[in-house]
N, C-alpha and C positions, 0 to 999 in steps of 0.2 A: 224149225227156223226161229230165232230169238228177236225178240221186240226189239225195236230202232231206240236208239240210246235219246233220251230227252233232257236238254238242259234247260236250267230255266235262270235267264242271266236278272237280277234284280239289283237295283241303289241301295246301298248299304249307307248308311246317315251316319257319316263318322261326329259329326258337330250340329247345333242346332243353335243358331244364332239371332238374337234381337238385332232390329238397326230402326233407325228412322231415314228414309229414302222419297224421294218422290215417286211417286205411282203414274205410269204413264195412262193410266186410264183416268185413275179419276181427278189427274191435272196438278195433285196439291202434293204436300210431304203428307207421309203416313207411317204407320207401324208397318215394318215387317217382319218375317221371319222368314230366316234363310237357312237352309238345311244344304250343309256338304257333304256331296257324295260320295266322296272318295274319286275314284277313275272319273267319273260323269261329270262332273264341275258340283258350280255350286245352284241350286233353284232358290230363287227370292218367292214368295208369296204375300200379297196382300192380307195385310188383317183386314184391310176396309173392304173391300169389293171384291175377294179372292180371286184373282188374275194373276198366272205365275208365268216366270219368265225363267229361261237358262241358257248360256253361252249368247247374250243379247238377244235374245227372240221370245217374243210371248211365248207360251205353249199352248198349244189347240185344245179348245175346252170338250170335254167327254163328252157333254149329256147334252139329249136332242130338246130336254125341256130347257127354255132360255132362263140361265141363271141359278139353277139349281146345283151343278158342281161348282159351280166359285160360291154361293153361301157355303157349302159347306166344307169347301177350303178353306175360308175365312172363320168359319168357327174352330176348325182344328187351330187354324196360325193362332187366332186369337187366345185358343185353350192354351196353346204350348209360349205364349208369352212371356208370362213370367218365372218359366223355368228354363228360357233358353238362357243360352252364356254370353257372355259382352264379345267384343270383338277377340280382345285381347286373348279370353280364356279357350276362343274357342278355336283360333292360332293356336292354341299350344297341343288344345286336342288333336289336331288335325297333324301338327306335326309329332308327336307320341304313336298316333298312327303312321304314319310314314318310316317308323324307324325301323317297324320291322322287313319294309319294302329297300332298304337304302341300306342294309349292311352287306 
């Protein structure tokens, strides 16, 4: 008898993107970083308070210690800051990927 076939479906991060947005938790404009998924949309992440959001809905935080997985979502956003792409650049990634889904 042969083992049951196992996929393992995962977001593949076509673009990594800066913006400045207001953060609905901690009330004010802040840094973000928004990473596009391709098929999945796009997740925004706080740099400040890492609290991520996608298709408008928070997303439910991992870890039973309070506060632990959003610092260190917010250290990743924050690491990935200054090498994300502007808006513009990261349009174009996003559509370079689509071309080979659209011939």
């Amino acid at each position: 008898m042969s083992a049951p076939a196992v996929f393992i479906c995962y977001a593949e991060v076509i673009a990594t993107e800066r913006r400045v947005l207001r953060c609905r938790t901690c009330k004010t404009r802040r840094r973000f970083v928004t990473y596009n998924e391709g098929w999945y949309g796009t997740r925004f992440v706080c740099c400040t308070c890492g609290d991520q959001w996608q298709g408008g809905e928070r997303l439910r935080r991992r870890s039973r210690k309070p506060g632990r997985t959003e610092r260190d979502a917010a250290e990743r956003a924050r690491a990935a800051w200054p090498t994300a792409m502007t808006r513009d650049e990261a349009r174009e990634a996003f559509r370079e990927w689509m071309k080979d889904y659209t011939a």
